[in-house]
N, C-alpha and C positions, 0 to 999 in steps of 0.2 A: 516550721512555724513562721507565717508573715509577721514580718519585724520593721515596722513602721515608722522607726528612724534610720533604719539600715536605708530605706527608700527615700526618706526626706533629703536626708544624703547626698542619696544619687543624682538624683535631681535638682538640688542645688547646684551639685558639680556640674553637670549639663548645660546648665543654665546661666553660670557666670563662665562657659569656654563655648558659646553657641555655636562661632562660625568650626570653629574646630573639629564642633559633635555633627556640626552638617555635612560638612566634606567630609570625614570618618564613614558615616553613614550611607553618605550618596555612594562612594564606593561597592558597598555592599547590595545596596538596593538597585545600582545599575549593574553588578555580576548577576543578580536573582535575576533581573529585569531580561537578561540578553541571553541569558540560558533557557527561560521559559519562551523568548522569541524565537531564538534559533532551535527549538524542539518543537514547536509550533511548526515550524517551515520545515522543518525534514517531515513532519508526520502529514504536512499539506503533500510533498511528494510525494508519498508512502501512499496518500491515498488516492490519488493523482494514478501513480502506479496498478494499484488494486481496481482502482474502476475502470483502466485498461481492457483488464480481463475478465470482467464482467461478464464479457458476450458468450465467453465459451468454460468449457473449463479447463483449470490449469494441466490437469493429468490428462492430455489429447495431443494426438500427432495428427500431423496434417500431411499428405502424403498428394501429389501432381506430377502429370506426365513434366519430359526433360528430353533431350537430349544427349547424346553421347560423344566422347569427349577423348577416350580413349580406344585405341583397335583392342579387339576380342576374336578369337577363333578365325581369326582370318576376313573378319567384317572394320571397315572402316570407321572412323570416326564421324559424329557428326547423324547418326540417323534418329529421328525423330521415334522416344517410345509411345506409345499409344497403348493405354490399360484399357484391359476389359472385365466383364463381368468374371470370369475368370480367376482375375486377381480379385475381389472383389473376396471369391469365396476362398480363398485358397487360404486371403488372410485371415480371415473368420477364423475357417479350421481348424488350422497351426497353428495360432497361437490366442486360442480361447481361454486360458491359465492367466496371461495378461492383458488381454480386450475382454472389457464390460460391456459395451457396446460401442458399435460403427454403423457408417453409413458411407453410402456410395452416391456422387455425383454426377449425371452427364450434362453437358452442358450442349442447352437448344440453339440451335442455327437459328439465323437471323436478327431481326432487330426486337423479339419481345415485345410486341404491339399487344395491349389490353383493348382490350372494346366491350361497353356496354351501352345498352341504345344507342344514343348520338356520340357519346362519348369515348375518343380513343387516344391512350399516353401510352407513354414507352415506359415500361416496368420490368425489371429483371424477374425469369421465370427460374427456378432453380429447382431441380429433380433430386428427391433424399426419400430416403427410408423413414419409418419409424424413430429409429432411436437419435435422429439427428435432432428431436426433440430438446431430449437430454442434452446433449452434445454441445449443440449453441447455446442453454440457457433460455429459451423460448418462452415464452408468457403468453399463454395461452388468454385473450380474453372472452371469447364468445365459443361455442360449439368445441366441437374437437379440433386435432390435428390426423396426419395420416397413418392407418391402421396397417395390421397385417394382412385384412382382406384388400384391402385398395390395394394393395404393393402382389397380391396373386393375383388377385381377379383383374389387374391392370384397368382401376375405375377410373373414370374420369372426372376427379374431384380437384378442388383446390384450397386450400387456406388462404386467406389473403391477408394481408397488414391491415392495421388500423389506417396510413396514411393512404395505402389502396383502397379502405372502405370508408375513408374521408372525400376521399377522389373522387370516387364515382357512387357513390352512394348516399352521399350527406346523411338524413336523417333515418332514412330507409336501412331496416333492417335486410342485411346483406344476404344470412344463413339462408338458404333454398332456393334462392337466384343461380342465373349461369351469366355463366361472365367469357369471353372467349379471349384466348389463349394465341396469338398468332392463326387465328381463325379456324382453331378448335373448340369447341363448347366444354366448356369447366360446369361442375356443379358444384357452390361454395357451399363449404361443409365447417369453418371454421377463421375466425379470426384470431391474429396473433399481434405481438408487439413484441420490439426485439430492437430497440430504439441505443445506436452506439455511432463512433467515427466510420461504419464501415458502409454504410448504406443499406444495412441489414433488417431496416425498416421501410426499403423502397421495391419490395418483391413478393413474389407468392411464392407458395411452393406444393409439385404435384407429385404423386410417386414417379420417381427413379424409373420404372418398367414401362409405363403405361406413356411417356414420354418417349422410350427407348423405342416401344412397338410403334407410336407415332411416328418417327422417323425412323426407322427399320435397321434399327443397329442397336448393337452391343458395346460400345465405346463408353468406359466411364473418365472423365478428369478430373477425376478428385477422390480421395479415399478421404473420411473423416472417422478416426479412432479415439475412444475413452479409455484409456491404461485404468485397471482396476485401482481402487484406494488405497492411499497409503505405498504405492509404487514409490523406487526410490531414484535417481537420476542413474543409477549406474545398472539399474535395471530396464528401465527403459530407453538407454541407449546399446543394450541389449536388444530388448526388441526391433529397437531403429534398424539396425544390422539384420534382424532377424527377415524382417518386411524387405527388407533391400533383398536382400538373396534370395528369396522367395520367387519377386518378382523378376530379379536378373534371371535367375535358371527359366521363366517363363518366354522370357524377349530375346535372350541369348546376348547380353550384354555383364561387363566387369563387374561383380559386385561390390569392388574399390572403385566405381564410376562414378565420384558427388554429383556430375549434372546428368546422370541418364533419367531419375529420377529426384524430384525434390521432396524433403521431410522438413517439416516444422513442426518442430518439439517445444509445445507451449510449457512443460513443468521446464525444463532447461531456463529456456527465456525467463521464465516470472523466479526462479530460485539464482538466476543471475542477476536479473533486477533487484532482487531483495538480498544479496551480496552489497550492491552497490547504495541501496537505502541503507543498512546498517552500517556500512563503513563511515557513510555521513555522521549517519546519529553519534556516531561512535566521537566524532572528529567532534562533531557538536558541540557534545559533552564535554571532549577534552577543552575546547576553549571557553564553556560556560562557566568550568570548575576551574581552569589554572582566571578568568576573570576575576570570581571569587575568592580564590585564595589573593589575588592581589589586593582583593578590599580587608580581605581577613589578617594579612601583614601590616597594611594600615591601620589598620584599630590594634594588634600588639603592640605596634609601633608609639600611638599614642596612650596606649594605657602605659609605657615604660615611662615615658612623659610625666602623666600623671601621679607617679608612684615617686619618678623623685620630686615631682613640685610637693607630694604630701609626706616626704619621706619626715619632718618632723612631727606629724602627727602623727605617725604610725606608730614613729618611736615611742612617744607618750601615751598611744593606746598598751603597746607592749608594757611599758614602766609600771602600768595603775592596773597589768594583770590581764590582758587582751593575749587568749592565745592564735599562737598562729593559723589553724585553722579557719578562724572569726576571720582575721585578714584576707586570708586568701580567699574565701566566700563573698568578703563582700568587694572585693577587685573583679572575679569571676561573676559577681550579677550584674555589675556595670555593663562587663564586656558582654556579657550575655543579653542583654537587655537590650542594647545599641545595635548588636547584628541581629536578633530576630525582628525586633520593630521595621529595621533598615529593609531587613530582606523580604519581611511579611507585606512592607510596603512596595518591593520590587513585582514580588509576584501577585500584587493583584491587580498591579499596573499592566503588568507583561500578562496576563490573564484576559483582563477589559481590553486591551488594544487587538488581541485576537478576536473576541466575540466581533468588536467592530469591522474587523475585515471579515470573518465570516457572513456576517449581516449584510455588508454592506459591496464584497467584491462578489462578482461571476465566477461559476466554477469554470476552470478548464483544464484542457488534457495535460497541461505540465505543473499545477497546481492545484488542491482540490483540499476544501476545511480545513485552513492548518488549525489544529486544536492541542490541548496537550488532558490529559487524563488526569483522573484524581490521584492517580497512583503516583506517579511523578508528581504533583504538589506535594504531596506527602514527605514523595524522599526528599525536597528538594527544601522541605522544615527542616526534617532531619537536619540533614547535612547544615543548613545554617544552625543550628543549635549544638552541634558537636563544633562546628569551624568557633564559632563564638565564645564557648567551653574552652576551647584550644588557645584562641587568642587573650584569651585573659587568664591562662591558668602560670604562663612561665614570668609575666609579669606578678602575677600574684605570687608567687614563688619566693621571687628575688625580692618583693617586699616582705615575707613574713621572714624571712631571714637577718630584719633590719635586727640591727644591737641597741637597745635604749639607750646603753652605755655612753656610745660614742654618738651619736644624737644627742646626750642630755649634754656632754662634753662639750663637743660643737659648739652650744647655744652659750 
């Protein structure tokens, strides 16, 4: 029941120890204040992090010719692999239980000269199958991308980017045009956007085959793999090995050879970056909470203060029939009272200064929205309303244990 002298009270007391109750407080509203800043700033890494990978997805291995590095069967070190269509299928195959999909890369000789009318830039041409859709994360804006028949019938189509259908197109819709390719004739079938740090929006892309019979080879450099869902790290470095050996029994090189070929295991990388994000967060916390607790020692501290300056009116509440409980209740809503306002006022401070840097800074690749979630406001009540309970409850303690006795004696 609200007790409205119990509050008159507190308030009075407040009110004649100001600087006391300011610095008690500031305390606490600067733990609140630096916990929700320093959670802000790991979750800005966190996501900083997360939009790294964006472009592809995380359960994909990325597979490139290498060279060798070790002798094998009597063959020196030092020769150059070169994958073919080949490997290509070989890894499909074998190991269709953990790829969902892939695609294969060759990459076109020369400088990648686009030309339309008058107009001619150097734009990266890049040969994939179908499912490198998927793969990269592709945003398809306009028409399709490339199909099954393109990738048999070896058509000569293209998708091009938005900044290639800015380039040379402006206003003009692109779809049905040809546009030539290192002075092949594309027919554009589709725009995309694919916009990241990697230049993955400064290219077109034509079937894998139809590039291959243009320049009359079989040579791919690049495997791109999607490990089925929910793969675990220790399964898909499984696989990793799995694809190595595959390909070494193919070339006749060490299957322990790391440079004959190279793998890049994008679930590795993003599940060791997110290692490295939680250990922060982790650390975060631990200095947001032992800051707190140093404000929360401070206010125990000052309500033991408090408890002897009133130690003879406690006495004389006890005397006239005050029991201990009453005591200890109302030591406990001071202390409670002083670290939620304290700390309620930390985090809405540490809250507003976030929105302001969200509003007001660039994202970029090492920082990105530091924001903190409702969830975490929440606990972080909590926890000031249990720490505040805490700091007033051993003080309240050791006053309801006063004797009126020796108080009335005293006097």
């Amino acid at each position: 029941m609200f007790d409205l002298d119990k509050w008159q009270e507190i308030f009075e007391t407040l009110r004649q120890n100001k600087l006391r109750t300011f610095l008690t407080g500031f305390s606490v509203a600067w733990g609140i204040f630096m916990l929700i800043i320093l959670l802000g700033a790991g979750n800005g890494i966190q996501n900083s992090m997360e939009y790294s990978f964006r472009s592809s997805k995380i359960n994909s291995l990325w597979i490139w010719n290498g060279q060798t590095s070790l002798n094998y069967n009597g063959l020196k070190p030092g020769r150059f692999i070169q994958m073919n269509n080949d490997d290509y299928q070989v890894t499909k195959n074998k190991n269709h239980g953990n790829i969902s999909r892939m695609s294969s890369r060759f990459q076109i000789p020369g400088d990648n000269i686009l030309n339309y009318g008058n107009q001619s830039s150097r734009f990266e041409i890049r040969t994939v199958y179908p499912d490198y859709l998927i793969i990269e994360n592709i945003e398809m804006k306009e028409g399709r991308f490339i199909n099954n028949l393109d990738i048999n019938q070896t058509r000569k189509v293209a998708i091009i980017s938005t900044d290639v259908r800015d380039y040379f197109f402006k206003e003009k819709k692109p779809i049905g045009e040809y546009i030539n390719a290192n002075g092949f004739p594309l027919l554009i079938v589709g725009v995309f956007e694919d916009k990241d740090n990697w230049n993955n929006n400064k290219c077109i892309y034509i079937p894998v085959t139809t590039a291959q019979k243009i320049y009359g080879s079989r040579n791919i450099h690049m495997l791109s793999v999607m490990m089925r869902e929910n793969i675990t790290i220790e399964e898909s470095k499984k696989l990793e090995a799995e694809i190595r050996t595959n390909i070494a029994r193919h070339h006749n090189f060490d299957p322990n050879d790391p440079k004959a070929i190279g793998i890049g295991n994008a679930l590795e990388e993003y599940v060791r970056n997110m290692r490295i994000i939680n250990a922060i967060k982790t650390f975060v916390w631990l200095i947001g909470i032992m800051t707190i607790i140093a404000g929360i020692v401070g206010i125990s501290n000052i309500m033991m203060i408090v408890v002897k300056e009133r130690t003879k009116e406690i006495g004389i509440r006890k005397a006239i029939g005050a029991k201990p409980i009453s005591i200890i209740i109302m030591i406990m809503q001071e202390s409670i009272f002083i670290t939620s306002i304290a700390g309620y006022i930390g985090l809405v401070l540490g809250i507003g200064l976030l929105e302001v840097i969200n509003s007001n800074m660039q994202p970029t690749d090492f920082f990105r929205y530091p924001t903190v979630d409702i969830n975490l406001a929440i606990v972080a009540v909590i926890i000031l309303i249990i720490s505040g309970a805490l700091a007033g409850f051993f003080p309240a303690r050791k006053a309801a244990q006063i004797r009126p006795v020796e108080v009335l004696k005293d006097e």
